[in-house]
PLY file of the C-alpha trace (Angstrom):
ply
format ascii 1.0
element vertex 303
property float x
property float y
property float z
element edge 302
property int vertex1
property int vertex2
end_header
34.50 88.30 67.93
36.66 91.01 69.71
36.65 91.11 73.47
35.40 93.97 73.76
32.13 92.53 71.88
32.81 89.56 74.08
32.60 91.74 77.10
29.45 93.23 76.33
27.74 89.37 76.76
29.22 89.01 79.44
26.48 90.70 81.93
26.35 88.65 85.44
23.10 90.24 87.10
23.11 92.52 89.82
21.20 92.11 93.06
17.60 91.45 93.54
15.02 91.92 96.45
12.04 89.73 97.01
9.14 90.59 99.55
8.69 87.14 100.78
5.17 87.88 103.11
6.44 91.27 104.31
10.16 90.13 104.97
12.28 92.03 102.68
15.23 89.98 101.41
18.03 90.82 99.17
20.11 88.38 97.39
23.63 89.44 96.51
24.86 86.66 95.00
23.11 84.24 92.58
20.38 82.32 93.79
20.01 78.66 94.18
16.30 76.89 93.80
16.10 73.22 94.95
13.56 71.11 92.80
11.96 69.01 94.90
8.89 66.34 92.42
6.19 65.27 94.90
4.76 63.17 91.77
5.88 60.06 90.70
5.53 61.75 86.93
8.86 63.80 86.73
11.11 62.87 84.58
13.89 62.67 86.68
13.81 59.44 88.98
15.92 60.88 91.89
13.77 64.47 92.03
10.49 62.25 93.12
9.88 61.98 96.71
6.84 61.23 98.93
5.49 63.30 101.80
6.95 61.81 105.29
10.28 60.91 106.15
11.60 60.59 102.28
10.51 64.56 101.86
11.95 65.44 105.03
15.56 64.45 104.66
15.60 65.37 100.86
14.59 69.54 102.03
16.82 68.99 105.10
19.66 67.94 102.41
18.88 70.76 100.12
19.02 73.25 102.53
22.22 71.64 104.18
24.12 71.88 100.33
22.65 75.97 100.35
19.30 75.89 98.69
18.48 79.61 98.88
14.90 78.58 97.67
12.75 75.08 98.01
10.19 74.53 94.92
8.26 72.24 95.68
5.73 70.47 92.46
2.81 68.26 92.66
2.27 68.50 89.08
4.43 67.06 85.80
4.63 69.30 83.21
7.12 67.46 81.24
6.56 67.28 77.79
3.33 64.48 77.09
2.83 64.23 81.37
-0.45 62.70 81.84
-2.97 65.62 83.71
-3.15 65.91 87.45
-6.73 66.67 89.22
-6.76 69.46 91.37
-7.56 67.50 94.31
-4.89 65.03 94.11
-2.55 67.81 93.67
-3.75 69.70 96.24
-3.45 66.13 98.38
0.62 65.93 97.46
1.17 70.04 97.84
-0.15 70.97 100.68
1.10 68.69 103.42
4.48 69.50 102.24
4.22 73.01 102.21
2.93 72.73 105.65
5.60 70.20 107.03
8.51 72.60 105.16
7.99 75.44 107.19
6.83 73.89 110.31
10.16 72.52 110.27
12.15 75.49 108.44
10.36 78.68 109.61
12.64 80.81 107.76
12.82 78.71 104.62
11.87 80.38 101.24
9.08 77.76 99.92
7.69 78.35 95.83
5.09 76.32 94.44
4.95 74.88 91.22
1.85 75.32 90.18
-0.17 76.55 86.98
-3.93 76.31 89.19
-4.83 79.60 90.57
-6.97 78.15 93.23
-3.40 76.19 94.22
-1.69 79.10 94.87
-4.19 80.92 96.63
-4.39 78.36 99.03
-0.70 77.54 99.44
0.04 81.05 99.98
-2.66 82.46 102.11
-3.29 79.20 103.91
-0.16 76.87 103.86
2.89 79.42 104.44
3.73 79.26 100.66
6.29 82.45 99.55
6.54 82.29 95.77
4.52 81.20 93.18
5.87 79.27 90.01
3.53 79.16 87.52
5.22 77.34 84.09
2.04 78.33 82.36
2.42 82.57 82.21
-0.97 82.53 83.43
-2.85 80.33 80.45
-3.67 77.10 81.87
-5.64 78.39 84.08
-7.65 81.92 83.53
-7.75 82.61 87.34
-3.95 82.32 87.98
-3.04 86.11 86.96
-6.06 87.54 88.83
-4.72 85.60 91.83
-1.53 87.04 91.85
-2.70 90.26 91.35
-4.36 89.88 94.46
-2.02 88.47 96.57
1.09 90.83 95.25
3.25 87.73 95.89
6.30 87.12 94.13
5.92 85.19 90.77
7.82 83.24 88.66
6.56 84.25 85.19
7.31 80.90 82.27
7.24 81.30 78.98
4.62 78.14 77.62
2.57 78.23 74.90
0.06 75.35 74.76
-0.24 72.38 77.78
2.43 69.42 78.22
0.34 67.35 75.94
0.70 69.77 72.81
3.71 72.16 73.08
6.46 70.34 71.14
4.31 70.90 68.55
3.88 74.42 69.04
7.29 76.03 68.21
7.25 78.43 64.74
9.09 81.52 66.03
8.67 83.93 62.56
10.87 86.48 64.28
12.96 84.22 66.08
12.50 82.20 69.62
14.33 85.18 71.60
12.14 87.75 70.01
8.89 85.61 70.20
9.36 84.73 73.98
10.05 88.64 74.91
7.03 89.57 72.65
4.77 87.13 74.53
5.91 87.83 77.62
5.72 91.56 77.39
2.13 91.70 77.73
1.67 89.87 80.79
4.56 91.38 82.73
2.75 95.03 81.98
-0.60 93.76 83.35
1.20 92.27 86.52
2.65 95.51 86.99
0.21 98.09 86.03
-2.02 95.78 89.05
1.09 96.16 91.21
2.74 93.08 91.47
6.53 94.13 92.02
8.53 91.03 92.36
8.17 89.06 88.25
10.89 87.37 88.22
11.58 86.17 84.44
11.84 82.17 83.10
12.30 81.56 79.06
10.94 78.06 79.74
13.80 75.98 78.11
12.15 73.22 76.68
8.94 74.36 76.64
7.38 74.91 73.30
11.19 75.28 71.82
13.20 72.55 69.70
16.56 71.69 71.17
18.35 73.95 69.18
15.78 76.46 69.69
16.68 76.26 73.22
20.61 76.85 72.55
19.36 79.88 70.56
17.52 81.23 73.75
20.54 80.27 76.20
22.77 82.74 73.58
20.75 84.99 73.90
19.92 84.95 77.67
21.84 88.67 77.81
18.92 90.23 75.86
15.93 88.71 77.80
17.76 90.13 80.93
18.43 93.53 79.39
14.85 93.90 77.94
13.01 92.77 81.15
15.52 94.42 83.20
14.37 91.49 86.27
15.74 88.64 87.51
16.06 85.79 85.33
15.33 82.24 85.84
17.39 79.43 84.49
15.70 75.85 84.55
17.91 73.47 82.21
18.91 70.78 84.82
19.18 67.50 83.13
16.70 68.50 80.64
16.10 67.12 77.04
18.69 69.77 75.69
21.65 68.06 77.16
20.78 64.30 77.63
19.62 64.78 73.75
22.06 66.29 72.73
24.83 64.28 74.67
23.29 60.87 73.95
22.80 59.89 77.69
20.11 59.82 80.05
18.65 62.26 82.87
21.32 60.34 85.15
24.23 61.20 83.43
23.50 65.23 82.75
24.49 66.67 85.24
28.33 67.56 83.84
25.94 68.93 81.11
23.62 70.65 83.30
26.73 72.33 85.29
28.60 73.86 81.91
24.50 75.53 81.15
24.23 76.95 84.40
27.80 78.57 84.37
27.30 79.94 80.91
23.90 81.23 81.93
25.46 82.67 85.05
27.60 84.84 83.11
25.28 85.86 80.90
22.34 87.30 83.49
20.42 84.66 85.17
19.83 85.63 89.02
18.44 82.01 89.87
18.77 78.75 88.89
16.40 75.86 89.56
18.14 72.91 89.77
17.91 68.93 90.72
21.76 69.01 92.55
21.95 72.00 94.64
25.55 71.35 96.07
26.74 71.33 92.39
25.41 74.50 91.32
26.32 76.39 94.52
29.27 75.21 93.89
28.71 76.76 90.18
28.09 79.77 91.25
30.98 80.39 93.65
33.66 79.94 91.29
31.23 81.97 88.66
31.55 85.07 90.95
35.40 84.56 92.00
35.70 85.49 87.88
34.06 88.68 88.82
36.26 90.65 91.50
35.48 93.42 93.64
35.93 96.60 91.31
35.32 94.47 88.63
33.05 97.11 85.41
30.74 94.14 84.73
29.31 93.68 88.23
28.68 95.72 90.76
31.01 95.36 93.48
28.21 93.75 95.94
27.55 90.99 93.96
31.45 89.84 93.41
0 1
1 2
2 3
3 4
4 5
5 6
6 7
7 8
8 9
9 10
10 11
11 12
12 13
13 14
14 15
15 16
16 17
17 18
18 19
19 20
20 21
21 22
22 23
23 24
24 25
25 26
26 27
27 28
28 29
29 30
30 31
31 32
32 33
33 34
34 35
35 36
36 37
37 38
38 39
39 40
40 41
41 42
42 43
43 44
44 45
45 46
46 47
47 48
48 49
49 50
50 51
51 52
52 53
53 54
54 55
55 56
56 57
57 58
58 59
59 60
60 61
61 62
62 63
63 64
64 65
65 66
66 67
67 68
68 69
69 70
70 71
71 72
72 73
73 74
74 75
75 76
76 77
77 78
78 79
79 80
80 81
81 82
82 83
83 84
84 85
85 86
86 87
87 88
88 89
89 90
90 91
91 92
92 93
93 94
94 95
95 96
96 97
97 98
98 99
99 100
100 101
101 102
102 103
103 104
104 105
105 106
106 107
107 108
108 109
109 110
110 111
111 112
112 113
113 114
114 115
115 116
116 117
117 118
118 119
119 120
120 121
121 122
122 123
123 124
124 125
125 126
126 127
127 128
128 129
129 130
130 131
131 132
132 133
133 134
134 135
135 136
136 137
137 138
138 139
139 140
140 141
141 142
142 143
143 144
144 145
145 146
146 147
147 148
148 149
149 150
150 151
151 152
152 153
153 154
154 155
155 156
156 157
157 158
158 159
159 160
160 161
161 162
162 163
163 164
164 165
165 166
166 167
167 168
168 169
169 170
170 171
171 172
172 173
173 174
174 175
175 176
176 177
177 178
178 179
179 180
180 181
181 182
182 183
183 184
184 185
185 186
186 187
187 188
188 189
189 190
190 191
191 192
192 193
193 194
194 195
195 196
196 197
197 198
198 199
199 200
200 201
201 202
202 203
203 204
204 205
205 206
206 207
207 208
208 209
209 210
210 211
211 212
212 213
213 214
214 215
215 216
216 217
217 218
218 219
219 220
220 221
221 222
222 223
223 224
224 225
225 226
226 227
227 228
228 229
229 230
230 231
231 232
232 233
233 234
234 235
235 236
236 237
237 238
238 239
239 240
240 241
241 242
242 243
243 244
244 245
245 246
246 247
247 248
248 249
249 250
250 251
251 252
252 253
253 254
254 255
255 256
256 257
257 258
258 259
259 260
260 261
261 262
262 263
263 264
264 265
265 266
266 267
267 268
268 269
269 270
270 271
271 272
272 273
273 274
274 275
275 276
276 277
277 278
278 279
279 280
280 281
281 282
282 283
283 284
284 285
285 286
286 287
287 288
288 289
289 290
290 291
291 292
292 293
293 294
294 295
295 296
296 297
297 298
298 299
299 300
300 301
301 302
C-alpha cells in the first residue's frame, strides 16, 4: 500500500458535543467510558461489583484514572448470558445510578440497558445522562419510542438476535461492514427525523460477528465513521476476539485490548468503553501526541 493510501485510513475523529440534560459538553480529545458490571454474569471477573462500598471505590477509581464517562450494567449480554427480570435489574441499576451522582454531581453516568422502561426511569428519575442500548432498539419495542421522547443521548449497537442466539446469526451476503451500516441506517434516520441529535455509533464487536468477522469490522472502522459521519464507539476490551485469538483468558487481554483500542483510535473511534481506564487514557494520549497541532488529518483542536 502507498502512504498516501495509508494516509487516507488514517482518520482520528474530530470533536464531538453531547447535551448531557441541558449541559452542553464538548470533548476534544478521545473519550474514555469506564465499564462498571453490577451482575455477577459478566464475563470479566474483576468488572463485577456490588452496590455499597465495593461500587463506591471502583467509580471513585475510575474517575481518579480519567473516566470521561461511567456505564454502569445490570444486565449480561455476553454471548449465552442467562436473562435478567426487569425487576431485579431495576433492583441492581438504580441504587447505583442514584449513589453515582449523589456522590459525583458532575459525573457523566450511561446505562446499559436494552429495556425501555429502564431507561426511562434512570433518566427521568435517577439522574441517568446516556443511554446504551446493545440491542439498536429490538429487544425491546418500546426502547426507540423512549428515546425519541426523552431526546437523550444514545448509544446505538449493532445486534441482531438476543445473547442466547446471535453467534448463530452472522451471514453477511454483502459483507459484515456493509451489513452493519445497512442495518443501522434505518434506525439512525428514524432517531433523527424524531429529533434525537446526539447517536453516537457502536459496530457491536462480538455481537452477531465471528472473530474474524470482527477483525474485518475493526479494518474497516474508517468507513462506518465516514458513512455515519458520528462518533464512534469502540467496545473490544478483553473480548472473545483477543483472548481467542491469543489463547489466554479475559485476565491476560488487556496487552491485546490496548494494541485494538490504539488501532481503532487512529482509525475514527471518538470513545472507547473499556474495563482499565488508566490504560486506555493512557492509549489515547500517546495516540494524539502522533497527531500534532497543524497536523492535515486532525483538526488542530483535537491534537
Amino acid at each position: 500500500m502507498e502512504m498516501n493510501a495509508l494516509a487516507d485510513q488514517l482518520i482520528p475523529a474530530p470533536p464531538f458535543s453531547l447535551n448531557l440534560r441541558g449541559r452542553l459538553v464538548e470533548y476534544t480529545r478521545p473519550v474514555v467510558m469506564g465499564i462498571v458490571n453490577l451482575t455477577a454474569d459478566s464475563f470479566y471477573g474483576a468488572s463485577r461489583c456490588a452496590v455499597g462500598s465495593q461500587f463506591t471505590a471502583r467509580i471513585a477509581q475510575m474517575l481518579q484514572a480519567g473516566a470521561d464517562i461511567l456505564d454502569l450494567g445490570a444486565c449480561s449480554t455476553r454471548p449465552g448470558a442467562a436473562p435478567v427480570e426487569l425487576r431485579q435489574e431495576i433492583e441492581l441499576l438504580e441504587p447505583a445510578v442514584r449513589q453515582a451522582k449523589a456522590l459525583y454531581p458532575d459525573c457523566v453516568v450511561s446505562v446499559d440497558t436494552f429495556r425501555g422502561e429502564v431507561a426511562r426511569r434512570a433518566v427521568e428519575e435517577w439522574g441517568a445522562d446516556i443511554i446504551n442500548d446493545i440491542s439498536g432498539g429490538k429487544l425491546d419495542p418500546e426502547m426507540l419510542p423512549t428515546v425519541e421522547r426523552l431526546k437523550a443521548p444514545y448509544i446505538l449497537t449493532h445486534m441482531r438476535g438476543t445473547p442466547q442466539t446471535m453467534s448463530r446469526l452472522t451471514d453477511y451476503p454483502d459483507g459484515v461492514t456493509a451489513g452493519v451500516i445497512s442495518e443501522l441506517s434505518p434506525i439512525v434516520g428514524r432517531l433523527t427525523q424524531a429529533g434525537v441529535a446526539d447517536i453516537i455509533i457502536d459496530p457491536g464487536f462480538g455481537f452477531a460477528k465471528t472473530l474474524e468477522q470482527s477483525y474485518i469490522l475493526m479494518r474497516e472502522l474508517p468507513a462506518i465513521r465516514r458513512f455515519f459521519n458520528r462518533p464512534v464507539l469502540v467496545g473490544i476490551s478483553r473480548k472473545s476476539m483477543i483472548y481467542n485469538l491469543c489463547g489466554c483468558t479475559p485476565e491476560d487481554a488487556l496487552p491485546g485490548t490496548t494494541a485494538l483500542n490504539t488501532f481503532a483510535l487512529m482509525h475514527g473511534a471518538s470513545i472507547l468503553r473499556v474495563h482499565d481506564v488508566a490504560a486506555a487514557r493512557q492509549t489515547c494520549a500517546v495516540v494524539r501526541q502522533l497527531y500534532p497541532p497543524g497536523c492535515p488529518e486532525v483538526p488542530a483542536t483535537h491534537c
